[in-house]
Phi, psi and omega in degrees: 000131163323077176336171181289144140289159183278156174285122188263354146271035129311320218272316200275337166310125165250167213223129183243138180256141194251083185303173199303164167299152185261355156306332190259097166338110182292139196274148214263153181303133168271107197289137178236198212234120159259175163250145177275203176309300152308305167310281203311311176338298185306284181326303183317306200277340152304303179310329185249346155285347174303288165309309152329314175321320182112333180301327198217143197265308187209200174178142202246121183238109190256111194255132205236192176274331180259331179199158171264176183193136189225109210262162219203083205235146191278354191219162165301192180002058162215183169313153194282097153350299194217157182201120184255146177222155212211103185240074160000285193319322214272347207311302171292016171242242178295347200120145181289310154342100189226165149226114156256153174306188173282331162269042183073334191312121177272146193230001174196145192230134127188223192246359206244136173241028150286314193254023183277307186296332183300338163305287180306343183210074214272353183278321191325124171267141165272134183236150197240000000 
């Protein structure tokens, strides 16, 4: 007796991914708030004399609809020690800048955030 031959229009299948119907309106991106290159930089390069130090352990970035947060924590799982926060909204007003504590306490608010960061290392020479 003979093997089966395989089905040959099997063979000729290809596997297609089908998007939403075009009937149903794609729903628009919800643009959210980052830190830039720069930012991150400034920020990155505290955290790590920090860290070096032995003070601060880990750390968190949360990119929202309204702000970013780049959260600062001396143990794994507890609350974030310092949380530099990047709000837009606030720019023509207080500053886009924030650093608040662990109890919420905002401890530097402005527009420049070398110098919202000086809170957090006050030895930090600020470059402009």
């Amino acid at each position: 007796m003979q093997g089966r031959q395989p089905d040959q229009s099997a063979a000729n299948l290809a596997l297609v991914h089908v998007g939403e119907p075009a009937s149903q309106p794609s729903r628009p991106v919800q643009p959210i708030v980052a830190f830039d290159r720069r930012e991150l930089m400034q920020i990155l390069s505290v955290y790590g004399r920090k860290v070096g130090a032995g003070e601060w352990r880990d750390y968190a970035m949360d990119f929202l609809k309204d702000r970013a947060l780049f959260s600062i924590y001396a143990r794994v799982s507890e609350r974030p020690l310092f949380v530099v926060e990047k709000n837009p909204k606030l720019r023509a007003k207080q500053g886009q800048y924030m650093v608040t504590n662990q109890q919420g306490r905002i401890l530097k608010r402005g527009h420049d955030l070398a110098q919202v960061l000086r809170v957090l290392d006050p030895d930090l020479a600020v470059v402009g």
